[in-house]
PQR file of N, CA, C, O and H, with PARSE charges and radii, in Angstrom:
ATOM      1  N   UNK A   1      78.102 122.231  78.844 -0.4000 1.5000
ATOM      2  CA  UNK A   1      78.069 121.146  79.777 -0.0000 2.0000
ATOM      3  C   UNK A   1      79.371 121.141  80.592  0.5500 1.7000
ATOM      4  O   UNK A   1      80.391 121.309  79.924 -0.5500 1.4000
ATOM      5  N   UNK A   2      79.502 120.996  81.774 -0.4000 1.5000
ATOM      6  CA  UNK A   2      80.483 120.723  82.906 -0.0000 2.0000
ATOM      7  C   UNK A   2      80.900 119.305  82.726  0.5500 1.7000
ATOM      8  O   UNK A   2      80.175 118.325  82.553 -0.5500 1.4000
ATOM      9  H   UNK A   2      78.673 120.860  82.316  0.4000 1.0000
ATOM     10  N   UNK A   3      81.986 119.359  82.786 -0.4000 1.5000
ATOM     11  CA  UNK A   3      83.094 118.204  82.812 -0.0000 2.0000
ATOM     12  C   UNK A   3      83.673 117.940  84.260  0.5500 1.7000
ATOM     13  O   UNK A   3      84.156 119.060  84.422 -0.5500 1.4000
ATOM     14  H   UNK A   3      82.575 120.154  82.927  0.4000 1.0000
ATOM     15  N   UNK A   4      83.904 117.416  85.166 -0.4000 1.5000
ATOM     16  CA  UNK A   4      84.407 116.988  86.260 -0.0000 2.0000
ATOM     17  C   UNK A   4      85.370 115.892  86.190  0.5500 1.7000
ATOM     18  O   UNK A   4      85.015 114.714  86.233 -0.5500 1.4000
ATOM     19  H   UNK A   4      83.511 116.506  85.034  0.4000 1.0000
ATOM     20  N   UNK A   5      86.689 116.299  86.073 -0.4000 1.5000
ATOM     21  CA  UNK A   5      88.002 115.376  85.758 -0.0000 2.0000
ATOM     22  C   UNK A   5      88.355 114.687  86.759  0.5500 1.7000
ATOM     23  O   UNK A   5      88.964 115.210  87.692 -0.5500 1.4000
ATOM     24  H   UNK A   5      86.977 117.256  86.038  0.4000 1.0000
ATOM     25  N   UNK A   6      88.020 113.334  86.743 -0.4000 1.5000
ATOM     26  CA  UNK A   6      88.614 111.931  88.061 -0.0000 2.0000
ATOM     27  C   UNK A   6      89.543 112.422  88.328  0.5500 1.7000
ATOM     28  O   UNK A   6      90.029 113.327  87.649 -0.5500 1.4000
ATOM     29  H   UNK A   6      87.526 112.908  85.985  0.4000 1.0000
ATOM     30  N   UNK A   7      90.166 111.872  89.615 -0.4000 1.5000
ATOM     31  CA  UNK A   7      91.295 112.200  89.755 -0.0000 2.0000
ATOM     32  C   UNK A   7      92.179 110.569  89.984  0.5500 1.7000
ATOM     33  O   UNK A   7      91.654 109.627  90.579 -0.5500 1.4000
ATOM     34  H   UNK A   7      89.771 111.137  90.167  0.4000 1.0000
ATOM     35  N   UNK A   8      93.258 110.530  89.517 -0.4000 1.5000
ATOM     36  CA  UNK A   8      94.009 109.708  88.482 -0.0000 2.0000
ATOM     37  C   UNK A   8      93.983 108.818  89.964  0.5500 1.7000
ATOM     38  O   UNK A   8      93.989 109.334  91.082 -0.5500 1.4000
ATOM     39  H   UNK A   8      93.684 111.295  89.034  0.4000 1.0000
ATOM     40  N   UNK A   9      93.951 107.229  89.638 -0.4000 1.5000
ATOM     41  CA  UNK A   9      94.085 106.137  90.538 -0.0000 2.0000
ATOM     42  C   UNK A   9      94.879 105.399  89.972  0.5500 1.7000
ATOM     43  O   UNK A   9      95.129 105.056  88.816 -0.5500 1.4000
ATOM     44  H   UNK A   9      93.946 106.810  88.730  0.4000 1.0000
ATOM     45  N   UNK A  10      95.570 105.027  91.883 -0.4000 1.5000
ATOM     46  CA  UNK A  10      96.987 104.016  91.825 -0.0000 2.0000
ATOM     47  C   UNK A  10      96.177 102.899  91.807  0.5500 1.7000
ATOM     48  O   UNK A  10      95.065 102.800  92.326 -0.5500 1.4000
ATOM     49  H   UNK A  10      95.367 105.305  92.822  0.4000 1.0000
ATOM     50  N   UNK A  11      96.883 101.927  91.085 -0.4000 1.5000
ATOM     51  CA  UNK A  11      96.548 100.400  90.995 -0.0000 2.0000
ATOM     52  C   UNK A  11      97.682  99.930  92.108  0.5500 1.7000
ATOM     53  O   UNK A  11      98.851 100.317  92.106 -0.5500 1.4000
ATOM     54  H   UNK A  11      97.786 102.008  90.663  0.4000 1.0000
ATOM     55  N   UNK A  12      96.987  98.856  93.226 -0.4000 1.5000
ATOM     56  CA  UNK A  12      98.273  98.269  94.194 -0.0000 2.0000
ATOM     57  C   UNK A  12      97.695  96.718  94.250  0.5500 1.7000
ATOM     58  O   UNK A  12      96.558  96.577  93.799 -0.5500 1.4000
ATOM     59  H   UNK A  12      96.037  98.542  93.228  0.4000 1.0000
ATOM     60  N   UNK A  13      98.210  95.811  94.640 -0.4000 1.5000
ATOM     61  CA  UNK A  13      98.162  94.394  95.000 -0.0000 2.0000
ATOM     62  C   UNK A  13      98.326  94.077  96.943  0.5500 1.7000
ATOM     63  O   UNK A  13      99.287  93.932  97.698 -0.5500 1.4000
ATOM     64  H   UNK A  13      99.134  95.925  95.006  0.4000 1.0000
ATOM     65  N   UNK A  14      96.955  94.085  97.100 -0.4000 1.5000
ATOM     66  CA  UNK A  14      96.755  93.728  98.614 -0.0000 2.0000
ATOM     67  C   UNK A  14      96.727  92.328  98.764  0.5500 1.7000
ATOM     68  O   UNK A  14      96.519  91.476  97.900 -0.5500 1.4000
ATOM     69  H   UNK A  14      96.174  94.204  96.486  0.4000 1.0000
ATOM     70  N   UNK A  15      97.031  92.154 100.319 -0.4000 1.5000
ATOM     71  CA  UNK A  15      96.630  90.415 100.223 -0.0000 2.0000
ATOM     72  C   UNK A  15      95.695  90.831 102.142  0.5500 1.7000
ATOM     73  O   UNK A  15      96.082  91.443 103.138 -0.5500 1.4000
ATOM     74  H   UNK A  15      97.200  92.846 101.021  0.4000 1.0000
ATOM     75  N   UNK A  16      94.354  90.061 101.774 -0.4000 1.5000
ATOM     76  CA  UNK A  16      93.635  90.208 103.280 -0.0000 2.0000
ATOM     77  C   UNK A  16      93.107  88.751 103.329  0.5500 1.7000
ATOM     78  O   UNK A  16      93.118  87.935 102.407 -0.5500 1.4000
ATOM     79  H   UNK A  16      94.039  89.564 100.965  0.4000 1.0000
ATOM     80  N   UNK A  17      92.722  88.617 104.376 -0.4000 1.5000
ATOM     81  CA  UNK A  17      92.492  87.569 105.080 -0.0000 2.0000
ATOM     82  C   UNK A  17      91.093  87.333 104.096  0.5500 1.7000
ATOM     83  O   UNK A  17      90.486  88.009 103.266 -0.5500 1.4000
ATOM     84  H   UNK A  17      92.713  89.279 105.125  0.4000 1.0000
ATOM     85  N   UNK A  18      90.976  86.163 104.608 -0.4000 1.5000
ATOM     86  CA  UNK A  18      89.786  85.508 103.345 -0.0000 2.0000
ATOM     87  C   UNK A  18      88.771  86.149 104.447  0.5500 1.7000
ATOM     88  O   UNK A  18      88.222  87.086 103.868 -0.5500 1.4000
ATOM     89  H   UNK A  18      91.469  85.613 105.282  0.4000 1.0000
ATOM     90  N   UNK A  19      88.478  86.093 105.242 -0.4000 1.5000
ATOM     91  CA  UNK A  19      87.351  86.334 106.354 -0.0000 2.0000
ATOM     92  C   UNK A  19      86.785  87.875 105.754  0.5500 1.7000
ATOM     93  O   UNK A  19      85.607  87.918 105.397 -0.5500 1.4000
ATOM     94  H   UNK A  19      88.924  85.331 105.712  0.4000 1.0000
ATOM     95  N   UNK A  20      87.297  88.638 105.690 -0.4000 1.5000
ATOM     96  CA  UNK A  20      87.608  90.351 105.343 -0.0000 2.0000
ATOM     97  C   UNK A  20      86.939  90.025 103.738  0.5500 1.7000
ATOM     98  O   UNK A  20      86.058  90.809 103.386 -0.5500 1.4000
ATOM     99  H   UNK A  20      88.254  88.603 105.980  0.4000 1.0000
ATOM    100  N   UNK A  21      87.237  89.149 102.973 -0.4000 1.5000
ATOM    101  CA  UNK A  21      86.948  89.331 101.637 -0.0000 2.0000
ATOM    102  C   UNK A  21      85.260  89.005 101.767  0.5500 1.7000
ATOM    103  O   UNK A  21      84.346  89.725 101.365 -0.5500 1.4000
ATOM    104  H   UNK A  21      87.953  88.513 103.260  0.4000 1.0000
ATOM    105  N   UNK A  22      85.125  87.265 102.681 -0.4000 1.5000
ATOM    106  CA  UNK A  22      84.056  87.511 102.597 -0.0000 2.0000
ATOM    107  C   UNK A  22      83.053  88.433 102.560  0.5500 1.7000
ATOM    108  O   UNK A  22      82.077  88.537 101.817 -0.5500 1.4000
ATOM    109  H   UNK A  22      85.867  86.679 103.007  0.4000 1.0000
ATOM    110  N   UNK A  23      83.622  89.387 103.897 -0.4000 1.5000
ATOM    111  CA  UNK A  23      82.217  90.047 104.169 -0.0000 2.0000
ATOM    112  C   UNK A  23      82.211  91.494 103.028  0.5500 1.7000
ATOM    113  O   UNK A  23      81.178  92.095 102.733 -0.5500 1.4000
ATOM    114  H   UNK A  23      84.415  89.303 104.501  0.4000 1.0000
ATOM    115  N   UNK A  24      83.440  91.810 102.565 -0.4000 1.5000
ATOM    116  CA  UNK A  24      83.290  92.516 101.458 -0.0000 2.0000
ATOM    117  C   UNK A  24      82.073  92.017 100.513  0.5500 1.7000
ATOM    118  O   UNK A  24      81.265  92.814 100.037 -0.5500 1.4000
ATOM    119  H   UNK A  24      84.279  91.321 102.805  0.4000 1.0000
ATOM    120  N   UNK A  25      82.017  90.490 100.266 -0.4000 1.5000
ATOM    121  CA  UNK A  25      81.319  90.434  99.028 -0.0000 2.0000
ATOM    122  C   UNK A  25      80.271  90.016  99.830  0.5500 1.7000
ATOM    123  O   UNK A  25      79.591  89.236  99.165 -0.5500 1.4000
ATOM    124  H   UNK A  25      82.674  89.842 100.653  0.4000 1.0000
ATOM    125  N   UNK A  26      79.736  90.189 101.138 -0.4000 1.5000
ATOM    126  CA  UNK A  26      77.920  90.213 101.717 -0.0000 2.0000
ATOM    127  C   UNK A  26      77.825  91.758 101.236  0.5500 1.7000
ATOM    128  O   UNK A  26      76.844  92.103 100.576 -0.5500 1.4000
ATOM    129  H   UNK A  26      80.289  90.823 101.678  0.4000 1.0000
ATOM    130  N   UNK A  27      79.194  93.010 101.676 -0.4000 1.5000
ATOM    131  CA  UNK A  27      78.302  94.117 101.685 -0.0000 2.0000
ATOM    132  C   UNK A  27      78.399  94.551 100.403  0.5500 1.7000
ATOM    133  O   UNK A  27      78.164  95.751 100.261 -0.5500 1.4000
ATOM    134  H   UNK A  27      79.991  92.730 102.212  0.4000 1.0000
ATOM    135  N   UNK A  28      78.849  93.546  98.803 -0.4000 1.5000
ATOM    136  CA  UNK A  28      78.573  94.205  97.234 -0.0000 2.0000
ATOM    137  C   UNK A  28      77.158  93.564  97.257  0.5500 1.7000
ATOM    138  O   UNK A  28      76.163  94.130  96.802 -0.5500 1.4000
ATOM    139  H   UNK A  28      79.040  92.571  98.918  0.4000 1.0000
ATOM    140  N   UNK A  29      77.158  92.074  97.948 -0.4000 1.5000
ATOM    141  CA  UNK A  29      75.522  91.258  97.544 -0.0000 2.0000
ATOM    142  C   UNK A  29      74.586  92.194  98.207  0.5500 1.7000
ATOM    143  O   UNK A  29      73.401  92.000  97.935 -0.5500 1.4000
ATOM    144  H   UNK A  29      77.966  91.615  98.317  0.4000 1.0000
ATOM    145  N   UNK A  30      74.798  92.956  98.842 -0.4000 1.5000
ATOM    146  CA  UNK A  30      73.854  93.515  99.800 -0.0000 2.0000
ATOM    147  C   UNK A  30      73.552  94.971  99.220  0.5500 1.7000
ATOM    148  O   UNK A  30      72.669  95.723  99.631 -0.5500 1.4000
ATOM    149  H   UNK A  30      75.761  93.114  99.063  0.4000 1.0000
ATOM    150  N   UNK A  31      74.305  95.181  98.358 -0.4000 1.5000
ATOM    151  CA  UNK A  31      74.185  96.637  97.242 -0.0000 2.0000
ATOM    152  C   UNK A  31      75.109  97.981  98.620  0.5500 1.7000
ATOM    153  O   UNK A  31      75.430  99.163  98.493 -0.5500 1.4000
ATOM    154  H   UNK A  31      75.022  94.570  98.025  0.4000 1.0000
ATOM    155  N   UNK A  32      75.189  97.358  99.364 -0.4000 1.5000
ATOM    156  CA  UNK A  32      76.224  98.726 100.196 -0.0000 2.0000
ATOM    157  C   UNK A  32      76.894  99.154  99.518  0.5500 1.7000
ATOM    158  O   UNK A  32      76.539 100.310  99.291 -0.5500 1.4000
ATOM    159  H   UNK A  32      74.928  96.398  99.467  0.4000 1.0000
ATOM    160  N   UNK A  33      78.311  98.721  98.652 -0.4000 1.5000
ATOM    161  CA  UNK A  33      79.448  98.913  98.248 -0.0000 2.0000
ATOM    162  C   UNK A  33      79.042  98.377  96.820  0.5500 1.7000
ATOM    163  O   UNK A  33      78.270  97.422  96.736 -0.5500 1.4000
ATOM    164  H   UNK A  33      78.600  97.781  98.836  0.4000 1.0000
ATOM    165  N   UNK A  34      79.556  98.984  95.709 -0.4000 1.5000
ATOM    166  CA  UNK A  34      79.519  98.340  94.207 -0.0000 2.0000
ATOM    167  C   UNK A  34      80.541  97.348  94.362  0.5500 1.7000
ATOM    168  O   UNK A  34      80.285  96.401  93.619 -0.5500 1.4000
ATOM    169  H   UNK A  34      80.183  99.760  95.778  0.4000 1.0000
ATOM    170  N   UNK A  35      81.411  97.202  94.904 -0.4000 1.5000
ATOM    171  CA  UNK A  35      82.475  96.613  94.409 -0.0000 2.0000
ATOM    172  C   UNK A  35      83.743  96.411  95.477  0.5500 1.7000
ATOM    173  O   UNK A  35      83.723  97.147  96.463 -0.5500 1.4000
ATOM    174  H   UNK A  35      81.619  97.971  95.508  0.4000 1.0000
ATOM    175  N   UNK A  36      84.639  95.639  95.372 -0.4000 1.5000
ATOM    176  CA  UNK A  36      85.394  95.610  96.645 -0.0000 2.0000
ATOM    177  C   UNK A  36      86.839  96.030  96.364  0.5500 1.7000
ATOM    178  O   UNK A  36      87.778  95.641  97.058 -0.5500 1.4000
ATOM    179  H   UNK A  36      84.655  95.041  94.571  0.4000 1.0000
ATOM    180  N   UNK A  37      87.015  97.134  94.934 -0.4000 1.5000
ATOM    181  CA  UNK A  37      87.844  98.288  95.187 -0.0000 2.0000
ATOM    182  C   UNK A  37      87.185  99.214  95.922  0.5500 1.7000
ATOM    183  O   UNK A  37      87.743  99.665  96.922 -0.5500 1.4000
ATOM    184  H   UNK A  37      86.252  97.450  94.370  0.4000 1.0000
ATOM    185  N   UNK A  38      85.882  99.659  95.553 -0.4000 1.5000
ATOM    186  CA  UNK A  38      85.216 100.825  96.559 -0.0000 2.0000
ATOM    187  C   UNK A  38      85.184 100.587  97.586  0.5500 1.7000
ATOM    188  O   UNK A  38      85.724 101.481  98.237 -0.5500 1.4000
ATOM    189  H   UNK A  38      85.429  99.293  94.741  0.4000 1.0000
ATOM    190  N   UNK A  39      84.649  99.443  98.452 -0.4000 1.5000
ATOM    191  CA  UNK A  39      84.900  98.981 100.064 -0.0000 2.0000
ATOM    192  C   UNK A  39      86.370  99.536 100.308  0.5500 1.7000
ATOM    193  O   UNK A  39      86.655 100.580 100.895 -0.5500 1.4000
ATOM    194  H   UNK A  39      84.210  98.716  97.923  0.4000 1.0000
ATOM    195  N   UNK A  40      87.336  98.524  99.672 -0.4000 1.5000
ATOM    196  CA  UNK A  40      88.350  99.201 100.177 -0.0000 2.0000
ATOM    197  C   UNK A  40      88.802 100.885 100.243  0.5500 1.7000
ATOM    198  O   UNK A  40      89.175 101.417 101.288 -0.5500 1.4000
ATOM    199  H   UNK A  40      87.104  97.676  99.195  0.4000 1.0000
ATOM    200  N   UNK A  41      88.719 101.415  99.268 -0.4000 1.5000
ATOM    201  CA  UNK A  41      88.757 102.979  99.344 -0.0000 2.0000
ATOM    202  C   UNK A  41      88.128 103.387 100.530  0.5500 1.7000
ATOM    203  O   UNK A  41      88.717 104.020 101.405 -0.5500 1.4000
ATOM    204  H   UNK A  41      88.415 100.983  98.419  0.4000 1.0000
ATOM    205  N   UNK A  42      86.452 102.902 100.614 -0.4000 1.5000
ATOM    206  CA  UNK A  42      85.783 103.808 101.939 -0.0000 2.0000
ATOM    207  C   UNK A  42      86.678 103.392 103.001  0.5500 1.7000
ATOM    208  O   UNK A  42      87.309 104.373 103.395 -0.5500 1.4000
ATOM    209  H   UNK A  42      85.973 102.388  99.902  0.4000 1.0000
ATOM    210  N   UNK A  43      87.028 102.190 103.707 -0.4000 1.5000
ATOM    211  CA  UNK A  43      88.040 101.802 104.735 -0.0000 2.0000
ATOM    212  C   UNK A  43      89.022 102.647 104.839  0.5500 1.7000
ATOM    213  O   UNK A  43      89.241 103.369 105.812 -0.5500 1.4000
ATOM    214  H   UNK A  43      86.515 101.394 103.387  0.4000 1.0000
ATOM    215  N   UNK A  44      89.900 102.559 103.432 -0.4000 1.5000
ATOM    216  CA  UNK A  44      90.753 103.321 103.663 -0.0000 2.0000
ATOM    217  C   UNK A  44      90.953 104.989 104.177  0.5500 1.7000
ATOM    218  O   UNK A  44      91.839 105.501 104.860 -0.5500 1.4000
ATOM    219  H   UNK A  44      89.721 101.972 102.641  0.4000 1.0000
ATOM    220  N   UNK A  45      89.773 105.554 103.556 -0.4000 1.5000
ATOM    221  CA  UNK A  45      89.252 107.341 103.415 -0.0000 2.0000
ATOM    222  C   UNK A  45      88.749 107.261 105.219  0.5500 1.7000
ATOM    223  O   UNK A  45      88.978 108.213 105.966 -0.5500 1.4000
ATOM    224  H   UNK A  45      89.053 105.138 103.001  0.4000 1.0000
ATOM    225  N   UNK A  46      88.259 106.358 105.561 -0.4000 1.5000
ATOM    226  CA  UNK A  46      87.563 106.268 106.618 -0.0000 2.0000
ATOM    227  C   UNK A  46      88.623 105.961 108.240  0.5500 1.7000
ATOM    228  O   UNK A  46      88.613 106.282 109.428 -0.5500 1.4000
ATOM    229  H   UNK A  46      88.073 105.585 104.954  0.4000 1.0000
ATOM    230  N   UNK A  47      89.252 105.326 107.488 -0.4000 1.5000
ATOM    231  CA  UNK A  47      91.087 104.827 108.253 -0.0000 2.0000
ATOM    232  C   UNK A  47      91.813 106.406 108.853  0.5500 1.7000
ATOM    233  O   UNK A  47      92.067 106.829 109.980 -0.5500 1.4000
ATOM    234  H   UNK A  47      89.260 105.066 106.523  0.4000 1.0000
ATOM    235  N   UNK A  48      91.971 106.960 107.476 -0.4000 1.5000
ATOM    236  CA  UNK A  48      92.607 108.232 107.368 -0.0000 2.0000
ATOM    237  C   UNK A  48      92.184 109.289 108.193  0.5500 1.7000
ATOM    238  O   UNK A  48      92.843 109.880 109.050 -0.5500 1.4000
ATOM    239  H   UNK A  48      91.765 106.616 106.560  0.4000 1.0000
ATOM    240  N   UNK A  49      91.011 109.467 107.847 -0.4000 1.5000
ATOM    241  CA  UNK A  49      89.823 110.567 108.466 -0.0000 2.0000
ATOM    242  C   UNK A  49      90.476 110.806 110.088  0.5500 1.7000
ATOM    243  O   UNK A  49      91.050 111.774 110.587 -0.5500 1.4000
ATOM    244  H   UNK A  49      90.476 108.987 107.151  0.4000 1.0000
ATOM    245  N   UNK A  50      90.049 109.262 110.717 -0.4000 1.5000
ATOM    246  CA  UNK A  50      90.070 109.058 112.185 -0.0000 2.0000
ATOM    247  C   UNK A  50      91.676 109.184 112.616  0.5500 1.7000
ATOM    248  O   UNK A  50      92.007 109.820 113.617 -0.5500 1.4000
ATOM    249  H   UNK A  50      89.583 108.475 110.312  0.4000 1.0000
ATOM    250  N   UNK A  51      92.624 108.520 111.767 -0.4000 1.5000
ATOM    251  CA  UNK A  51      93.769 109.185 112.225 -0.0000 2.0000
ATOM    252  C   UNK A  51      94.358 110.761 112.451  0.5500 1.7000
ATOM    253  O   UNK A  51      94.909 111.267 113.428 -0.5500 1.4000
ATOM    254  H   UNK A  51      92.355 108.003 110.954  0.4000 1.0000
ATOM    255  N   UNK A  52      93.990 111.337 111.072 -0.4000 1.5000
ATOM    256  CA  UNK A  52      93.917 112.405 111.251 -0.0000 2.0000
ATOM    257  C   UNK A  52      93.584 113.075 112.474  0.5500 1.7000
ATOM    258  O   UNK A  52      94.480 113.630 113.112 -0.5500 1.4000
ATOM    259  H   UNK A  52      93.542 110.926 110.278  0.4000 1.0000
ATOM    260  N   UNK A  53      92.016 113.090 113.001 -0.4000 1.5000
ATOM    261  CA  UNK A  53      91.283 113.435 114.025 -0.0000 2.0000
ATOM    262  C   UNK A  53      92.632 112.979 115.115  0.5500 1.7000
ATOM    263  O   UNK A  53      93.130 113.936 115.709 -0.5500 1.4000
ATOM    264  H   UNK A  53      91.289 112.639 112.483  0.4000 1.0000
ATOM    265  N   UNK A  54      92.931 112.298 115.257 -0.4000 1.5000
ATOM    266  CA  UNK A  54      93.745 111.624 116.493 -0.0000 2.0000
ATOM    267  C   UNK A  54      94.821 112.846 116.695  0.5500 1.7000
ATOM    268  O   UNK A  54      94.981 113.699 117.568 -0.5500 1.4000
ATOM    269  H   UNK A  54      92.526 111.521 114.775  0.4000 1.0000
ATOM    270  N   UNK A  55      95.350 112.583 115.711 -0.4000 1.5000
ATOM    271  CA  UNK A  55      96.929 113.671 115.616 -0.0000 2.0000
ATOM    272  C   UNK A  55      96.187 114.865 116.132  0.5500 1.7000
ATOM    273  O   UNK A  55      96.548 115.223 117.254 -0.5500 1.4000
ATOM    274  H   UNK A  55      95.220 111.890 115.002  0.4000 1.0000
ATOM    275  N   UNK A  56      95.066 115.685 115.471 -0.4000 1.5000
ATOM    276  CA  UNK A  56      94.756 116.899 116.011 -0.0000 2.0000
ATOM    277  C   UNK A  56      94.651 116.821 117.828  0.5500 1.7000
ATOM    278  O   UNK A  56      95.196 117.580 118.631 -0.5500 1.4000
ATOM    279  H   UNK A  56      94.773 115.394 114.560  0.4000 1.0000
ATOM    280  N   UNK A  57      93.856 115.763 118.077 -0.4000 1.5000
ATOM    281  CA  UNK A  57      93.273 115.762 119.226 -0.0000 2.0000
ATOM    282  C   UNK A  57      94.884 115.524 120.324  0.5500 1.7000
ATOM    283  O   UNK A  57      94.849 115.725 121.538 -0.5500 1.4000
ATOM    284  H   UNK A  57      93.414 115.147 117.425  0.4000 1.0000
ATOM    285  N   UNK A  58      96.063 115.116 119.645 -0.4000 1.5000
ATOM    286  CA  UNK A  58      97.039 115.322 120.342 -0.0000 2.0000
ATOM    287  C   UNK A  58      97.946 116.191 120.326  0.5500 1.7000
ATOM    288  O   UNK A  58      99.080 115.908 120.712 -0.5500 1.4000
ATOM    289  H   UNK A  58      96.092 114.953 118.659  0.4000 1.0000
ATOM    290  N   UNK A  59      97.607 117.467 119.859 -0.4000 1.5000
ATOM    291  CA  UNK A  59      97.960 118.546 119.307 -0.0000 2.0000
ATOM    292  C   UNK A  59      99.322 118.588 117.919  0.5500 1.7000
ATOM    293  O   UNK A  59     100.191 119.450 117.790 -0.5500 1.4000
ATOM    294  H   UNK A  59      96.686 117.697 119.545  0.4000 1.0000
ATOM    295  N   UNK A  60      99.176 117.811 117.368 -0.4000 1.5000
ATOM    296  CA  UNK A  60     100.258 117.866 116.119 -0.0000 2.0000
ATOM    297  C   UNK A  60      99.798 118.757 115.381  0.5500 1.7000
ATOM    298  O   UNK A  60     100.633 119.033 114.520 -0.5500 1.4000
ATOM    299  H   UNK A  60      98.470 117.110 117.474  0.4000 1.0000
ATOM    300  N   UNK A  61      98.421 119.647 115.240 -0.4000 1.5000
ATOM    301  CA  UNK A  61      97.985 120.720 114.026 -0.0000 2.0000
ATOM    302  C   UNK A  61      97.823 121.669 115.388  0.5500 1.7000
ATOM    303  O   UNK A  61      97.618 121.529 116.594 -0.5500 1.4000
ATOM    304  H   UNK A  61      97.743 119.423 115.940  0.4000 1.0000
ATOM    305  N   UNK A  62      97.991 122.457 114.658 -0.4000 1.5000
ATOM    306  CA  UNK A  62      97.330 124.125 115.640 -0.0000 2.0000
ATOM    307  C   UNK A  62      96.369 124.511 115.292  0.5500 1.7000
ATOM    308  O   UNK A  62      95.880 125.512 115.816 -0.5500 1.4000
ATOM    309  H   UNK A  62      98.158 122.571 113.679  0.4000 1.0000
TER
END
């Protein structure tokens, strides 16, 4: 059997606007997101992604 090892997660203390939390917990009631560490992760992975893209598109990678 194959084993696939997590890869190790930081615990941090955010503070967001109550508005932002709400709709976190329409999109766990709504089964989108399990949970509103995972919301946050996709935001964040999703944050990253597009910055990334940016820097290329202004030539910082070759």
């Amino acid at each position: 059997m194959t084993t696939t090892k997590k890869k190790p997660m930081q615990n941090i203390t955010i503070n967001i606007p109550k508005i932002y939390d709400d709709n976190i917990q329409k999109l766990i009631k709504n089964k989108i997101v399990p949970n509103r560490s995972a919301a946050i992760r996709i935001a964040i992975r999703e944050f990253l992604h597009i910055e990334y893209e940016n820097l290329k598109l202004l030539g910082y990678f070759n």
